[in-house]
N, CA, C and O of each residue as an XYZ file, in Angstrom:
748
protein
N       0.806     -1.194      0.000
C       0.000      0.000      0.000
C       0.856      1.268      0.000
O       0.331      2.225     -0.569
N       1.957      1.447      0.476
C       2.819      2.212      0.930
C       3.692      2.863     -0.815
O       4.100      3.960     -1.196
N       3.634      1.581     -1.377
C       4.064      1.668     -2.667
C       3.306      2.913     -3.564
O       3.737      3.942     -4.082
N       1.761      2.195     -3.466
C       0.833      3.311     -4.247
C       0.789      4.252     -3.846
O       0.271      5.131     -4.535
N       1.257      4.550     -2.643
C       1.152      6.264     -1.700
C       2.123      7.003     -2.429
O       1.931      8.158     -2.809
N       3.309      6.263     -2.658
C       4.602      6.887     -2.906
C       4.584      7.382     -4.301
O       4.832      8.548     -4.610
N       4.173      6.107     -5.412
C       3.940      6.374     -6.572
C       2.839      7.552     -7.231
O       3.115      8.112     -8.292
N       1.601      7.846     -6.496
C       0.771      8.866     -6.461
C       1.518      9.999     -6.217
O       1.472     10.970     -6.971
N       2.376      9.946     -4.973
C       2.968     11.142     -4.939
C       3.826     11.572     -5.922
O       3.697     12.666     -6.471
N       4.648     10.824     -6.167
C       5.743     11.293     -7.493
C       4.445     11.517     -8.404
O       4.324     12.727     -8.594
N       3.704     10.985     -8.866
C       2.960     11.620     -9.846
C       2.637     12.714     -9.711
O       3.110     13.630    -10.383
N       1.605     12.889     -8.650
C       1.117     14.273     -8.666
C       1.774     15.598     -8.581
O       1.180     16.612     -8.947
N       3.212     15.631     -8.020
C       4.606     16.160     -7.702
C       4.878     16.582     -9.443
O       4.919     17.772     -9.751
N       5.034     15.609    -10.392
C       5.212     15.721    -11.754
C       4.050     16.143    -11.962
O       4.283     17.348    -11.872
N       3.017     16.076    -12.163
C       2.126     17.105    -12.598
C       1.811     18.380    -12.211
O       1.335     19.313    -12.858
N       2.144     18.291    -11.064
C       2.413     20.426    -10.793
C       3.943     20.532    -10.747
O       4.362     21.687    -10.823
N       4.478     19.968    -10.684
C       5.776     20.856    -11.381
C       5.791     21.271    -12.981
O       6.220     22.353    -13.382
N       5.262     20.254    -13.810
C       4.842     20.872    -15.321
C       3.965     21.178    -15.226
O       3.509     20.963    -16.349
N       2.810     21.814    -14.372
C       2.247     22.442    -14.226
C       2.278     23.982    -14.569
O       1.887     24.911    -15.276
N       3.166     23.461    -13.355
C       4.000     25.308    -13.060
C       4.917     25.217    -14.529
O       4.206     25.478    -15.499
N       5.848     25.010    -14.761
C       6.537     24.919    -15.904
C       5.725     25.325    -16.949
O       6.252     26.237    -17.587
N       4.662     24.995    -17.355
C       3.863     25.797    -18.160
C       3.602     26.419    -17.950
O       3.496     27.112    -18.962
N       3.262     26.979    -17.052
C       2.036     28.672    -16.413
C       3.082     29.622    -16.389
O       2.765     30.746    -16.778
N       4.653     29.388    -15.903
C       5.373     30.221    -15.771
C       6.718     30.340    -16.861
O       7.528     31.216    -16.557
N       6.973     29.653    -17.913
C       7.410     29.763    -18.943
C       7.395     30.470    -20.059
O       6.493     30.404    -20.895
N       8.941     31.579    -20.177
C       8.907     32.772    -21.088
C       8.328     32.566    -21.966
O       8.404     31.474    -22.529
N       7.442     33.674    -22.445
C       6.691     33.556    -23.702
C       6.588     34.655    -24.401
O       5.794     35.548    -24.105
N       7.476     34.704    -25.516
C       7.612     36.347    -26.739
C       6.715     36.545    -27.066
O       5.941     35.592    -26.977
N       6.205     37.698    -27.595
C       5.945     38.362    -28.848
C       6.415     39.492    -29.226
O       7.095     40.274    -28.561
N       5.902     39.632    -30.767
C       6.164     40.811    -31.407
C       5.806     42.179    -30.681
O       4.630     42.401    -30.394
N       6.628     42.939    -30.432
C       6.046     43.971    -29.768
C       5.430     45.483    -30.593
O       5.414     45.280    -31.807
N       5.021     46.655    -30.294
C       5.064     47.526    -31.415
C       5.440     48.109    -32.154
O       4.815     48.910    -32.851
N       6.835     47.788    -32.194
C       7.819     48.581    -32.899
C       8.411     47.595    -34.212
O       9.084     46.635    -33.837
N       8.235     47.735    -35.602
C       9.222     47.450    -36.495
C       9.136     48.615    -37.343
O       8.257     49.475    -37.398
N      10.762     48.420    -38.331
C      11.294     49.059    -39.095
C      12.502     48.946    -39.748
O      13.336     48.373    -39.047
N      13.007     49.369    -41.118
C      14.640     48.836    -41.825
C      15.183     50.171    -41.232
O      14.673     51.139    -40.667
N      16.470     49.793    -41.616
C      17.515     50.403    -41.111
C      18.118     50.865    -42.238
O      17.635     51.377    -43.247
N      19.325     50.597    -41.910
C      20.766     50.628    -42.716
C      20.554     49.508    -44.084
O      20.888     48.409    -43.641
N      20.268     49.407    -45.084
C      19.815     48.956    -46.360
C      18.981     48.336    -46.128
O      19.037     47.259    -46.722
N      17.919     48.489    -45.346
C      16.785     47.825    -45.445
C      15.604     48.642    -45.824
O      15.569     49.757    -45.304
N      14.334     48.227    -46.863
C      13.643     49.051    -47.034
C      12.023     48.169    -47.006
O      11.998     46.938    -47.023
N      10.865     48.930    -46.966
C       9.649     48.026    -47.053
C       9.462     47.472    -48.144
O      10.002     47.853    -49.183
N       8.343     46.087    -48.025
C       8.164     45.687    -49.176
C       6.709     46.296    -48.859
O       6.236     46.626    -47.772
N       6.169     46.341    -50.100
C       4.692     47.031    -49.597
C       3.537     46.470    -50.415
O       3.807     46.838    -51.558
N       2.453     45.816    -50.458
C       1.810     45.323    -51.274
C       0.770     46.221    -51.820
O       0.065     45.697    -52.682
N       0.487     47.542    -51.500
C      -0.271     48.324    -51.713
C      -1.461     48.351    -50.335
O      -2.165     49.350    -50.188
N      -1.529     47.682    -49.804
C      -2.227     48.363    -48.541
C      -1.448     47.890    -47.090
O      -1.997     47.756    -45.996
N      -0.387     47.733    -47.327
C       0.413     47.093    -45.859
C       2.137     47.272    -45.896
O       2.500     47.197    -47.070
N       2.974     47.425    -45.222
C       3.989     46.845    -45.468
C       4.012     45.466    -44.661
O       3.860     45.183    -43.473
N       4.289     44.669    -45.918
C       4.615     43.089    -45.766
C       5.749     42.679    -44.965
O       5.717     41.955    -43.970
N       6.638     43.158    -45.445
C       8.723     42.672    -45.071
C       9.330     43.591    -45.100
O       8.963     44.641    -45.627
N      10.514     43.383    -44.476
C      11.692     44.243    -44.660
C      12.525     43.761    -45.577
O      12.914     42.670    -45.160
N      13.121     44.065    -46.867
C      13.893     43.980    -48.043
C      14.936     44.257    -47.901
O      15.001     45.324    -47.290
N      16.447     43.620    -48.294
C      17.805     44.116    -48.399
C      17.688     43.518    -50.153
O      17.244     42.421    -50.490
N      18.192     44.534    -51.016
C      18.447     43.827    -52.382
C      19.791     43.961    -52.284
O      20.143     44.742    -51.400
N      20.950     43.270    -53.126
C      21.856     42.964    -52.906
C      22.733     42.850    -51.874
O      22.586     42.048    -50.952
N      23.868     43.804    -52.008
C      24.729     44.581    -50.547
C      24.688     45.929    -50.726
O      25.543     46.678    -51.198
N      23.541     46.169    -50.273
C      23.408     48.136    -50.049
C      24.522     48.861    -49.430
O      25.033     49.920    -49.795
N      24.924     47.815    -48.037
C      25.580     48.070    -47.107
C      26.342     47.521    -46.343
O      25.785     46.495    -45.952
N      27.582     47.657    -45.783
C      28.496     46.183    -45.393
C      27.428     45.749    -44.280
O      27.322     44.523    -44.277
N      26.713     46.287    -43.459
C      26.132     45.937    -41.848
C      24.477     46.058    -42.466
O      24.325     46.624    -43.549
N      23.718     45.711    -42.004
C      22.274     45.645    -42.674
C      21.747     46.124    -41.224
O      22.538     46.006    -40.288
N      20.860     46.491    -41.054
C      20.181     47.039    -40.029
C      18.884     46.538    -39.850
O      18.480     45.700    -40.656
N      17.951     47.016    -38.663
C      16.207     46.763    -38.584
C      16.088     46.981    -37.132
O      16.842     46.470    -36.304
N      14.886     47.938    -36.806
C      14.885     48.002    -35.451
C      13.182     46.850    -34.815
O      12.349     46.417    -35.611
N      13.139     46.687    -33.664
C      12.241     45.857    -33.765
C      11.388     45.950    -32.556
O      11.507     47.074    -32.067
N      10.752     45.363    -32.035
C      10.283     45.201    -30.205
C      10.146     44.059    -29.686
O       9.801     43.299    -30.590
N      10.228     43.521    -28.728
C       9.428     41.917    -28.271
C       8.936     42.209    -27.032
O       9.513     42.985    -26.269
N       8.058     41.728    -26.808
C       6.970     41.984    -25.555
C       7.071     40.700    -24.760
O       7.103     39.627    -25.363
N       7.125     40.752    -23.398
C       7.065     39.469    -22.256
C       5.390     39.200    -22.488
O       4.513     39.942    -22.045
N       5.152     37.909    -23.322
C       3.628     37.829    -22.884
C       3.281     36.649    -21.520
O       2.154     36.230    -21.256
N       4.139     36.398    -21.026
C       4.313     35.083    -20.260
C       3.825     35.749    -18.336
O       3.503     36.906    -18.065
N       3.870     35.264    -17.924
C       3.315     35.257    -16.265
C       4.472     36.191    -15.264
O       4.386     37.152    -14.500
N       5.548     35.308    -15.758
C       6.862     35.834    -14.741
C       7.738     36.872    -15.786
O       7.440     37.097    -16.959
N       9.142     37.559    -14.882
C       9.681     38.198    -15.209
C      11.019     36.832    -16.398
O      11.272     35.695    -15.999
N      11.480     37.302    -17.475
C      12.590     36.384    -18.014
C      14.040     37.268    -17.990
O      14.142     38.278    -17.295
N      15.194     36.741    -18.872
C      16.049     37.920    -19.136
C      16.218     37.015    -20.388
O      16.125     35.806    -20.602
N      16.591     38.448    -21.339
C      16.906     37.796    -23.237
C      18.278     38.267    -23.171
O      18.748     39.382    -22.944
N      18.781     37.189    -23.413
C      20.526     37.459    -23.539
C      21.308     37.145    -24.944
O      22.446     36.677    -24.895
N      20.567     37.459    -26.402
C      20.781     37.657    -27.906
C      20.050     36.881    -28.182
O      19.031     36.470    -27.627
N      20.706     36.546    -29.376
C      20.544     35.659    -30.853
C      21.133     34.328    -30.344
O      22.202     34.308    -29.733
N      20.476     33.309    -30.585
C      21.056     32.150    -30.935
C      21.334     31.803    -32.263
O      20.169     31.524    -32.547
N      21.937     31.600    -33.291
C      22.366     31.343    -34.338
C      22.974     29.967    -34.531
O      23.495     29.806    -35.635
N      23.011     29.123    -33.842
C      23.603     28.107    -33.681
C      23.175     27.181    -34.920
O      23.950     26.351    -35.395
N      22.129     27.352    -35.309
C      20.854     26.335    -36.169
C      21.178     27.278    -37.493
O      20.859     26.809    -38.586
N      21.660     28.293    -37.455
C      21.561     29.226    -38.883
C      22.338     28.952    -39.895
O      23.391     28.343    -39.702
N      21.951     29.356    -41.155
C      22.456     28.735    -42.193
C      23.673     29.812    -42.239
O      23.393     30.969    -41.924
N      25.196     29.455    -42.664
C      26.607     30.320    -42.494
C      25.447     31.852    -43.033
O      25.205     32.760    -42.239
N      25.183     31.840    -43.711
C      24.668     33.552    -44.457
C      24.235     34.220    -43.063
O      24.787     35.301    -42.856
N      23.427     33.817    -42.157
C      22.988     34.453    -41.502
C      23.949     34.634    -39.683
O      23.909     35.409    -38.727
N      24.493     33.738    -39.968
C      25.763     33.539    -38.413
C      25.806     34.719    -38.178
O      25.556     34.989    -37.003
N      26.085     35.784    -39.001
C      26.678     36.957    -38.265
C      25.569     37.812    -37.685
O      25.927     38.955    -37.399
N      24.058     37.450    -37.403
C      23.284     38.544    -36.874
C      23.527     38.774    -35.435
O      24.019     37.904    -34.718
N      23.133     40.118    -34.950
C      23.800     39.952    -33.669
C      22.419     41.210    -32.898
O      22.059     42.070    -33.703
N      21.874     41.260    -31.752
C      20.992     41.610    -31.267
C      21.852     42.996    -30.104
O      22.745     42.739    -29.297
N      21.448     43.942    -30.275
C      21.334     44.914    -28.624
C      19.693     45.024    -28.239
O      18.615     44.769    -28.778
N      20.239     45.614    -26.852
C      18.514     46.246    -26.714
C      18.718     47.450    -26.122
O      19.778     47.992    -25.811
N      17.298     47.913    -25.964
C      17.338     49.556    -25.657
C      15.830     49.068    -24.598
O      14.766     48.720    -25.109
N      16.085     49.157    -22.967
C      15.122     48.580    -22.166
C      13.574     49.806    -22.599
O      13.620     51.036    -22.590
N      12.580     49.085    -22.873
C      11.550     50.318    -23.397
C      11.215     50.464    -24.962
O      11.625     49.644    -25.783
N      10.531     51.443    -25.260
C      10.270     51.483    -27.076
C      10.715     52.560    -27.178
O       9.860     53.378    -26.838
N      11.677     53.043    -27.491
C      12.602     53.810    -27.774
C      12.324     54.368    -29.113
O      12.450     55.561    -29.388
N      11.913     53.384    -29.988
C      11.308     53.887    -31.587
C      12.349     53.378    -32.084
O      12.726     52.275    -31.690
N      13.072     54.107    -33.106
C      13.745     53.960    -33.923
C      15.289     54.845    -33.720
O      16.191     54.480    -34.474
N      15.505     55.628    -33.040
C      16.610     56.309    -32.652
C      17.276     55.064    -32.132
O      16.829     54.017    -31.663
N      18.835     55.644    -32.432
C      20.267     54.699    -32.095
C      20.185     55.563    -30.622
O      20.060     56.780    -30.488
N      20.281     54.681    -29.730
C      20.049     54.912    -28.324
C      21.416     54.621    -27.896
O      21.965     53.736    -28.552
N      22.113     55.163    -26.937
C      23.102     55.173    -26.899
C      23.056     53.818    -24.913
O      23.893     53.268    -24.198
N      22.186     53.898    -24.938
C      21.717     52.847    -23.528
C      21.611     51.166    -24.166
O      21.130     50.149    -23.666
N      22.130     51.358    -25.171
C      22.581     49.625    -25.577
C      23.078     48.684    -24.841
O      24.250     48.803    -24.484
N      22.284     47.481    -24.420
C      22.493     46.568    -23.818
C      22.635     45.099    -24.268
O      21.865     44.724    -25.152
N      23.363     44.384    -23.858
C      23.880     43.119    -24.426
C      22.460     41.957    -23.533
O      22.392     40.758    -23.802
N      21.732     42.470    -22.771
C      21.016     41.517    -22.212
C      19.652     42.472    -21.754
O      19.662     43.683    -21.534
N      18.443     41.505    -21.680
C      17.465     43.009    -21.056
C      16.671     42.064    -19.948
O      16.487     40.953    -20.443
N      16.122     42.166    -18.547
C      15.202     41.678    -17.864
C      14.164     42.287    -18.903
O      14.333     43.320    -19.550
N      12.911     41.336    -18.942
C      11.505     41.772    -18.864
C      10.495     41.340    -17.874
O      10.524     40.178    -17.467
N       9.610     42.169    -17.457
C       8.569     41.957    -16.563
C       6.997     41.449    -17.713
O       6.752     41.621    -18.907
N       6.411     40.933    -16.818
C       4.867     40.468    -17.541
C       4.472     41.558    -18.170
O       3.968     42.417    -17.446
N       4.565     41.841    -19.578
C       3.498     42.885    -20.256
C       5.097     43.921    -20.960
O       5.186     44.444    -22.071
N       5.858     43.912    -20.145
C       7.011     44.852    -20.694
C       7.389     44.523    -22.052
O       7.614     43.417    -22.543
N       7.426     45.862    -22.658
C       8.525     45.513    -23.924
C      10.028     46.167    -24.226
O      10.393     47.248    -23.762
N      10.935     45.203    -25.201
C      12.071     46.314    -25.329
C      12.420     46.323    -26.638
O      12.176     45.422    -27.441
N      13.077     47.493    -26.891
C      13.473     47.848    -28.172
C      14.510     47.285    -28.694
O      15.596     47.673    -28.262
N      14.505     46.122    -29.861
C      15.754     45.506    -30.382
C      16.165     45.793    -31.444
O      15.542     45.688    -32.501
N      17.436     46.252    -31.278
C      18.382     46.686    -32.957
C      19.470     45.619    -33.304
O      20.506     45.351    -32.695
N      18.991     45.121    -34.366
C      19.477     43.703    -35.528
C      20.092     44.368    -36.247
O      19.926     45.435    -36.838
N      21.431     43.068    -36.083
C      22.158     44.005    -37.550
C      22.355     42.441    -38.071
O      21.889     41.386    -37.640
N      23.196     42.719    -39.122
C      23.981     41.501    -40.191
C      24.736     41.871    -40.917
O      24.483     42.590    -41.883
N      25.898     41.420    -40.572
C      27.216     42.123    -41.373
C      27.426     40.997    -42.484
O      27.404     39.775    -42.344
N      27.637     41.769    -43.632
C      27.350     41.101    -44.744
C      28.635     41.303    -46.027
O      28.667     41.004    -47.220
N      29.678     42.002    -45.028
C      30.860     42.347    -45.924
C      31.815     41.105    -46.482
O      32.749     41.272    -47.266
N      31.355     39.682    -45.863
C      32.397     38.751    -46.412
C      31.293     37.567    -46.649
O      31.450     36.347    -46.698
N      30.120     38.374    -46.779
C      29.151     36.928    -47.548
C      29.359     36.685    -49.096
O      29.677     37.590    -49.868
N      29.194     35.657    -49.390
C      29.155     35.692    -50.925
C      28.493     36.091    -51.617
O      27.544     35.450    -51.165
N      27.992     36.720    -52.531
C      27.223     37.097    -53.200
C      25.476     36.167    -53.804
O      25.411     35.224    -54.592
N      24.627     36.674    -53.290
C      23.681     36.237    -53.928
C      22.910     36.130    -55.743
O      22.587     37.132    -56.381
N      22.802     35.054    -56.124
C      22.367     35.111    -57.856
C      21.427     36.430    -57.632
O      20.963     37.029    -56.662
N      21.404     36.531    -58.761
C      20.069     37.358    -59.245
C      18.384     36.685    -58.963
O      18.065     35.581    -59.403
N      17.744     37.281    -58.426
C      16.741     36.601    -57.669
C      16.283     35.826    -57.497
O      15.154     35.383    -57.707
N      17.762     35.305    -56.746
C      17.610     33.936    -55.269
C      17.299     34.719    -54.305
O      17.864     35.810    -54.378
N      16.412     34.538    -53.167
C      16.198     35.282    -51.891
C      16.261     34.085    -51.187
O      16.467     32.954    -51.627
N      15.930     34.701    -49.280
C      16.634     33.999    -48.260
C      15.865     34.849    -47.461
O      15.814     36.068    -47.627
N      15.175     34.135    -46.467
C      14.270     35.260    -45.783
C      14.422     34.871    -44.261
O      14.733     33.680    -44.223
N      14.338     35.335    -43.152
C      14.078     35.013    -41.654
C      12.474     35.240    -41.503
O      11.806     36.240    -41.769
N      12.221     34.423    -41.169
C      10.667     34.663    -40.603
C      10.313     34.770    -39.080
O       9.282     35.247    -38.607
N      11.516     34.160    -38.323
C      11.709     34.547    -36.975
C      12.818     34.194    -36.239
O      13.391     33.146    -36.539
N      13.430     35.202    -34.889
C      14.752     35.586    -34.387
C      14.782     34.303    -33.051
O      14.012     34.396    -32.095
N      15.386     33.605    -33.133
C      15.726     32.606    -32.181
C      16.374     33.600    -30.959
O      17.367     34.286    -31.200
N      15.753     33.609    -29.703
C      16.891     34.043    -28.789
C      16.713     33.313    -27.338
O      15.778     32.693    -26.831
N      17.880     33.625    -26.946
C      19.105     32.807    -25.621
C      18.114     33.850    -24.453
O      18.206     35.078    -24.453
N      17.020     32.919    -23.333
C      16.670     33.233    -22.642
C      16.970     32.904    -21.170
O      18.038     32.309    -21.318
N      16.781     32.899    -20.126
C      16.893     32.570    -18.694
C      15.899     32.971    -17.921
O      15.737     34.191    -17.880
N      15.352     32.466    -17.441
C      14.237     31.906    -16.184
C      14.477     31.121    -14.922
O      14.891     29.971    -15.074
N      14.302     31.516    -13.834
C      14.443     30.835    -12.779
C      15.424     29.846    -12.652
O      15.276     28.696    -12.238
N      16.734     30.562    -13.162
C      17.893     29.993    -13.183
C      18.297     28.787    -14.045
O      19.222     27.979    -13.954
N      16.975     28.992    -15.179
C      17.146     27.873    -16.399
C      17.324     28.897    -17.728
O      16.866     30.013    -17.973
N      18.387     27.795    -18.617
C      18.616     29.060    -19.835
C      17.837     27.846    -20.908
O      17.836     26.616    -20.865
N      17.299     28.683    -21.714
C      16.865     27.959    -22.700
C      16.726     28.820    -24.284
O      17.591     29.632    -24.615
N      16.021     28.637    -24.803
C      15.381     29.480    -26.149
C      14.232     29.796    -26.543
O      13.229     29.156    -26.228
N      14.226     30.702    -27.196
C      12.500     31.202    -27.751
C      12.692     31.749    -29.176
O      13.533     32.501    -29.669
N      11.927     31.293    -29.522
C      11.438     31.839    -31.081
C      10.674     33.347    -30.964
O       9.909     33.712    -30.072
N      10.981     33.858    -31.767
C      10.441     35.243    -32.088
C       9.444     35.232    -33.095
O       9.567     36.445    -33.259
N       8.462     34.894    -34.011
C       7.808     34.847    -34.825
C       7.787     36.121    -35.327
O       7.305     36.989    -34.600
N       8.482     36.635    -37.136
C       8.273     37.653    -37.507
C       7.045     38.074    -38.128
O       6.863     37.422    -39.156
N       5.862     39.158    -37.840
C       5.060     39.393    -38.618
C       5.306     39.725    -40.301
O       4.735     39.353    -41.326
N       6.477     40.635    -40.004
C       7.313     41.332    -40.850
C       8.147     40.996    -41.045
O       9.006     41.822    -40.737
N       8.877     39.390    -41.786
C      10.238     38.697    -42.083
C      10.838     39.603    -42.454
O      10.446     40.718    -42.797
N      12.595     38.852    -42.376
C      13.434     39.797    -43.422
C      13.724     39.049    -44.318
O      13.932     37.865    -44.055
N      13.822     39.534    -45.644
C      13.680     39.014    -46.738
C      15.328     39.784    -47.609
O      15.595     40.986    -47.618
N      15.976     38.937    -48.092
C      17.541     39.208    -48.825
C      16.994     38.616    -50.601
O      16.544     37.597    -51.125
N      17.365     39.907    -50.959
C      16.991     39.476    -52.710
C      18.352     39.552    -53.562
O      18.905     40.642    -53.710
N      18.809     38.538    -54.045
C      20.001     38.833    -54.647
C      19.759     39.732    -55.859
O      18.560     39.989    -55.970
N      20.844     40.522    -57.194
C      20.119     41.540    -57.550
C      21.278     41.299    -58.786
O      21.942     40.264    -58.838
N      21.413     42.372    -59.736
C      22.327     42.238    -61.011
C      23.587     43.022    -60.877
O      24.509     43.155    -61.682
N      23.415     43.537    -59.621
C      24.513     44.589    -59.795
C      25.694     43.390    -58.855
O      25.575     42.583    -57.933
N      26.852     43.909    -59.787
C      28.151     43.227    -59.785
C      28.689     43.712    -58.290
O      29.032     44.892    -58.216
N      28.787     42.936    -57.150
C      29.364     42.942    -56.242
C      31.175     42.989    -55.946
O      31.788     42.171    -56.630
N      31.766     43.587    -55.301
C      33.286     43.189    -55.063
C      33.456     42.252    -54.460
O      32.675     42.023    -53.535
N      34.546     41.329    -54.738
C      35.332     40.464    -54.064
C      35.437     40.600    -52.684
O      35.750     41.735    -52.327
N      35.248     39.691    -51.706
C      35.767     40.176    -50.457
C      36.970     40.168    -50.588
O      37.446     39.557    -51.545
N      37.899     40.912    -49.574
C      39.405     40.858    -49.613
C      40.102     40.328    -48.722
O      39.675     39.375    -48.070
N      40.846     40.653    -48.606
C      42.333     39.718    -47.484
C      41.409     39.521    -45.600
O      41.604     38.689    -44.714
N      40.516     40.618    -45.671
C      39.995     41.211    -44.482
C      38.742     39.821    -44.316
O      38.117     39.657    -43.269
N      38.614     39.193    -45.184
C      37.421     38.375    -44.589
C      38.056     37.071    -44.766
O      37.340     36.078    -44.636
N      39.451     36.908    -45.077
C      40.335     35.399    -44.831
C      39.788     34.433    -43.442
O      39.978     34.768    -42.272
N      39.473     33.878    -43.637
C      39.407     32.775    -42.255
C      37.891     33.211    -41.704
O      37.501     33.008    -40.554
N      37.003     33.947    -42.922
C      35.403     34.254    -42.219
C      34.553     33.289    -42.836
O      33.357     33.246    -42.549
């Protein structure tokens, strides 16, 4: 009898601990802020902008400012990009934040990590340095539809998907690109 006492208990023990594990587990979203940057521009279908567009290499660093909102119960902390899963083109994206919606101004309160509270949002500026990628054909594209990032919770690190409303979208283009040079050896 003593057996079934014990075994009930571990059960029920596992069911409110994933209990809790669900109820209190970071949970993103898109927050109110998107926009391109530094060679990024809208795509627009005539009543919306759809995506953010880079056609060729506008620019060695690509830009986009963004938001993500805590929709989850507890407080988390977002500590970047995971890229680990990314295809080499995209390795080099790299995340700050600006705690708040800041808009679109280069904020000089750039942070490598941000706490959020239930309901808080913060302002994220994406870049992608793109000075030693290879060149894309003429319209091949390559799009992100959402930002993987390196979270922590109650002293657990894990990941979260970002779901983009507004992907970024890379269109390769006709215009003749330069060679990378000596400077992107060993990239």
């Amino acid at each position: 009898m003593r057996w079934l006492l014990a075994i009930g208990t571990v059960a029920l023990i596992a069911v409110l601990a994933s209990g809790l594990v669900w109820w209190g587990s970071p949970r993103m979203a898109e927050g109110s802020v998107t926009g391109p940057g530094a060679g990024m521009t809208w795509a627009n279908d005539g009543v919306t902008d759809t995506r953010l567009v880079a056609r060729g290499r506008p620019v060695a660093t690509l830009t986009a400012t963004f938001s993500l909102r805590n929709d989850g119960r507890l407080p988390f902390t977002v500590h970047g990009l995971d890229v680990s899963d990314t295809i080499a083109w995209f390795k080099k994206q790299q995340v700050t934040f600006v705690p708040g919606v800041s808009g679109f101004q280069d904020d000089t309160t750039r942070q490598t990590s941000v706490t959020l509270d239930p309901g808080q949002e913060t302002t994220v500026l994406w870049s992608l340095d793109t000075a030693c990628q290879p060149t894309m054909a003429e319209n091949s594209y390559m799009t992100i539809d959402a930002l993987r990032f390196r979270v922590s919770w109650w002293g657990l690190t894990t990941t979260r998907d970002l779901p983009l409303d507004r992907p970024l979208t890379f269109v390769g283009d006709d215009k003749p690109q330069p060679l990378p040079g000596a400077e992107c050896a060993g990239n």
